[in-house]
C-alpha positions as CSV (number, residue, x, y, z in Angstrom):
1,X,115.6,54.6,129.3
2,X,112.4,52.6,128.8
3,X,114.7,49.2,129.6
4,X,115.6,51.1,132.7
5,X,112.1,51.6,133.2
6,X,111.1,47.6,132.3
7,X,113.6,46.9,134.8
8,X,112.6,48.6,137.9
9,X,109.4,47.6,137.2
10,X,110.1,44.1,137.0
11,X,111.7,43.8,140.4
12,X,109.4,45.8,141.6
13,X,106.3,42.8,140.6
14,X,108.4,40.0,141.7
15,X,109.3,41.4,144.9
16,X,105.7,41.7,145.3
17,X,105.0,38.5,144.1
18,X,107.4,37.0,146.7
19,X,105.9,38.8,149.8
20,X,102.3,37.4,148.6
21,X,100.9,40.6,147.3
22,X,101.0,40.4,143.8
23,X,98.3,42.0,141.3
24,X,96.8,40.5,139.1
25,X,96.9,43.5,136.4
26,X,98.9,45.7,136.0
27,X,99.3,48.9,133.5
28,X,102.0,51.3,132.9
29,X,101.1,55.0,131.9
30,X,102.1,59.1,131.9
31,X,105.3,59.8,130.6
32,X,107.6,56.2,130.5
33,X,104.0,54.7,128.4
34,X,104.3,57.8,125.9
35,X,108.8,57.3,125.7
36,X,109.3,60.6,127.3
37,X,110.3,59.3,130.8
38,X,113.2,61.4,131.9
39,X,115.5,59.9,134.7
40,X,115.8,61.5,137.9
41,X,113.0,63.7,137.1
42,X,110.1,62.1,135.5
43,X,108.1,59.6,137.7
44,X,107.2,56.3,136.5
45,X,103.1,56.0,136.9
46,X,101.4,52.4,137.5
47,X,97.7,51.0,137.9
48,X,97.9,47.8,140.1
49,X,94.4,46.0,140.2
50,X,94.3,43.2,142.8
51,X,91.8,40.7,143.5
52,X,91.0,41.9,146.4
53,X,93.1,44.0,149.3
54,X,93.5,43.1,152.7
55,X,95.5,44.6,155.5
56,X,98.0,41.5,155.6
57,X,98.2,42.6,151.8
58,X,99.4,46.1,152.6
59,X,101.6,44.8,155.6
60,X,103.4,42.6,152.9
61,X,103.3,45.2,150.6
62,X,105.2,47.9,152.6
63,X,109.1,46.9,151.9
64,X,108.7,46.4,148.1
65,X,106.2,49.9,148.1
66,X,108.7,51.9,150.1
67,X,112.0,51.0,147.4
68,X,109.5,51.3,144.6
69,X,108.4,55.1,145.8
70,X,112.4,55.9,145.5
71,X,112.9,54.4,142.4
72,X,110.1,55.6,140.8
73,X,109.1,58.9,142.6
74,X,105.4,58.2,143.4
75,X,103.6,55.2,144.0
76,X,101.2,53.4,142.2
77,X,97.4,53.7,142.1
78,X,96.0,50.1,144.0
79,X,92.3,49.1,143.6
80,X,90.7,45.8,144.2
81,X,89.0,44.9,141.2
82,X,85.4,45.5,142.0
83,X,86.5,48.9,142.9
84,X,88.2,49.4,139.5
85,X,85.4,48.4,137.6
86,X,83.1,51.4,139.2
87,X,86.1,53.8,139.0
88,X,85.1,55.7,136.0
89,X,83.0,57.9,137.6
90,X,86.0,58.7,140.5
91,X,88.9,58.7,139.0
92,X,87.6,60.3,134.9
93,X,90.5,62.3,134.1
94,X,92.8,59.8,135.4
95,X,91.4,56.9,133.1
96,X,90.9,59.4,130.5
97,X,94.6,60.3,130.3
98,X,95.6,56.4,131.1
99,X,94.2,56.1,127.6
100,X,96.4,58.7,125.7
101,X,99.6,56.1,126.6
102,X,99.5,53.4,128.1
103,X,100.8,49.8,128.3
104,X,99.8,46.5,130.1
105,X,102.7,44.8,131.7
106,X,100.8,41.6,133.3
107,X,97.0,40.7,133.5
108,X,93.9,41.6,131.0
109,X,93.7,45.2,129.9
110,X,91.7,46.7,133.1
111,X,90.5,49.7,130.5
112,X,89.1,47.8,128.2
113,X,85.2,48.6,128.7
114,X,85.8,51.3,130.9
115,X,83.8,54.3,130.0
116,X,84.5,57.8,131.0
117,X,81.0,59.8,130.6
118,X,82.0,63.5,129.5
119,X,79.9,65.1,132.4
120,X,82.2,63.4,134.7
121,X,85.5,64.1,132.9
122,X,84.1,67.6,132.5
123,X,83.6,68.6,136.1
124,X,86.8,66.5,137.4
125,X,88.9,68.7,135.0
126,X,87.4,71.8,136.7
127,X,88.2,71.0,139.9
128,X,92.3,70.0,138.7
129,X,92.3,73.1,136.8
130,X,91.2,75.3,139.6
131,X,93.7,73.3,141.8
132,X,96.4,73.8,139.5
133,X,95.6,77.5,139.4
134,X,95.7,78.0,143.3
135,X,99.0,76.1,143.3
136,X,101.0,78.1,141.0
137,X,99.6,81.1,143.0
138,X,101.0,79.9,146.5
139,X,104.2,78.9,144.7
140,X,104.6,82.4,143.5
141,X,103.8,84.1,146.4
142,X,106.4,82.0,148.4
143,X,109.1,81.5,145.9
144,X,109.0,84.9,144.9
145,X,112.3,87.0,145.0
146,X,114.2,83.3,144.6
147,X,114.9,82.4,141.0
148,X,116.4,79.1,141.5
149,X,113.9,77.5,144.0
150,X,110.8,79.7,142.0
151,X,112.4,77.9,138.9
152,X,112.7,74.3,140.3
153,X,109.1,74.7,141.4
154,X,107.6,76.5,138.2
155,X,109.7,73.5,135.8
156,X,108.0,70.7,138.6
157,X,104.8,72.1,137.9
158,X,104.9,71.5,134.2
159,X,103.9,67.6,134.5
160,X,100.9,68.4,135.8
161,X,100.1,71.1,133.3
162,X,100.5,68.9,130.2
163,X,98.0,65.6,132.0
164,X,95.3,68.7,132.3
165,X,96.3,70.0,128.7
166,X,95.5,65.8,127.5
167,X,92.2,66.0,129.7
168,X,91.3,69.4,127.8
169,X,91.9,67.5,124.8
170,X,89.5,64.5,125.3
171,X,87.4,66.4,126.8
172,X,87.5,68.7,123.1
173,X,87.1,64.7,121.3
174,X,90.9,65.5,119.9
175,X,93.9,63.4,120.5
176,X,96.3,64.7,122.4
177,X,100.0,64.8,120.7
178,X,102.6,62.7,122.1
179,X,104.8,65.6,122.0
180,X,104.9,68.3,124.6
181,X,105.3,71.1,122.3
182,X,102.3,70.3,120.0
183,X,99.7,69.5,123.1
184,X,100.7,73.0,124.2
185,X,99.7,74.2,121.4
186,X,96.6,72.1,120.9
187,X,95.4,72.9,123.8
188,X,95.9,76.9,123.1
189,X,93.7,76.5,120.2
190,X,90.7,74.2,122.3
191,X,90.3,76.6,125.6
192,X,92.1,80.0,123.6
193,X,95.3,81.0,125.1
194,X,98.6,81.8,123.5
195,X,100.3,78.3,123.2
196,X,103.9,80.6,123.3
197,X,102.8,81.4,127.0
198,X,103.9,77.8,128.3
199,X,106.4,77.4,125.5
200,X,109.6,78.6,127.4
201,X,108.5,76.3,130.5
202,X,107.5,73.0,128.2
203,X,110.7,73.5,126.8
204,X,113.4,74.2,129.5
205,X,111.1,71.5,132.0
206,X,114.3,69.9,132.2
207,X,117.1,72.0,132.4
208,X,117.9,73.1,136.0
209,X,120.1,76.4,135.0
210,X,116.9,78.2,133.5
211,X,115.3,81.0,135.1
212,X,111.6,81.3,134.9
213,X,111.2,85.0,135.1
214,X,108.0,87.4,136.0
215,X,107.0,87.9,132.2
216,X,106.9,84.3,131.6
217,X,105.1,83.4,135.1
218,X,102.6,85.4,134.4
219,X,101.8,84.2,130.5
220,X,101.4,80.6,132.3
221,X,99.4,81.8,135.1
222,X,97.1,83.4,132.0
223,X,96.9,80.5,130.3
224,X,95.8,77.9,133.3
225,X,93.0,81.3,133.8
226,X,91.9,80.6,130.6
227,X,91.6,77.3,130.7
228,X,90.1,77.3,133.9
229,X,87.5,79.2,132.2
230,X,87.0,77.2,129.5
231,X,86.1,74.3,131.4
232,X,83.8,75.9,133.7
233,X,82.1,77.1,130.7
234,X,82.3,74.0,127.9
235,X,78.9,72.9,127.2
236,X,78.3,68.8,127.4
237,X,75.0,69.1,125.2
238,X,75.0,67.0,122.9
239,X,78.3,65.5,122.9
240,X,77.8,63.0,126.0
């Protein structure tokens, strides 16, 4: 899998290279960083930090970024480098979880010296958590009365869960597990829900003939609740 992963990500740099838009760092991170990268239904996460970015750059760029977004399922995160190095306060909970897993594949380590301040990390989580919430809402209320595509949509959701559970977990000063299974469960214990509420979904993220039902929906809307309170109400104090 992860030579799969080198792979695409190889052609991917040198196709950029040959259309004149290469970066000049570049990290790997989420799931294929941690060796839980699933094919055909993980995504493959990268940071590109260029020198600087200019509109022929993005022209050049759009071949290589368009077979990269089918290969990989998303595309990457692109800053110049004077952006990057002021990013901390934008992007927190993204560099915070970049941390957790993750690999440098050409360049200097852009994280290194990088700090996240807690304030910042705290109130980005917030705002995801909420988000997260609200989404799983809508989903129900459309999806509702249709197993399979409820299902597809609840097990889809689960990625995003588990890079809010790591967040929760710096946020807390703990490391998050590599596992899925234990973060659940780690997070439980930091914001207080029932880590067996997201169990069943964490565990079945990848098997397409499950059937999330109404009992199980609803422990996983509790928990994100609960965690959504836990952030609004976590106290930076001291900690900074």
């Amino acid at each position: 899998m992860i030579q799969d992963v080198d792979g695409l990500v190889a052609r991917f740099l040198a196709e950029l290279d040959q259309a004149g838009a290469g970066p000049q760092a570049v990290v790997l991170h989420g799931s294929a960083a941690r060796g839980q990268y699933l094919p055909g239904w993980s995504d493959i996460n990268l940071l590109l930090v260029f020198q600087g970015i200019s509109l022929e750059m993005l022209r050049a760029m759009q071949r290589p970024l368009g077979r990269w977004r089918d290969a990989a399922g998303t595309l990457p995160l692109m800053l110049a480098e004077a952006e990057w190095r002021r990013a901390a306060d934008v992007y927190p909970l993204e560099i915070a979880e970049m941390r957790t897993a993750y690999r440098v594949v050409r360049g200097g380590d852009p994280l290194a010296g990088l700090a996240v301040r807690r304030a910042d990390l705290r109130a980005a989580l917030e705002r995801e958590v909420r988000g997260k919430l609200l989404r799983l809402r809508q989903g129900y209320a459309l999806f509702a009365g249709r197993p399979a595509e409820l299902s597809r949509f609840i097990r889809r959701s689960v990625a995003a869960a588990l890079f809010l559970f790591r967040g929760l977990a710096v946020l807390a000063g703990q490391e998050p597990p590599r596992e899925d299974p234990a973060l659940a469960i780690l997070a439980g214990r930091i914001a207080g829900f029932d880590p067996q509420s997201v169990e069943p979904i964490v565990t079945h993220r990848g098997d397409e003939r499950w059937r999330c039902s109404d009992q199980v929906l609803a422990g996983y809307l509790g928990a994100v609740e609960t965690a959504a309170r836990f952030v609004d109400h976590y106290q930076i104090g001291d900690r900074e």
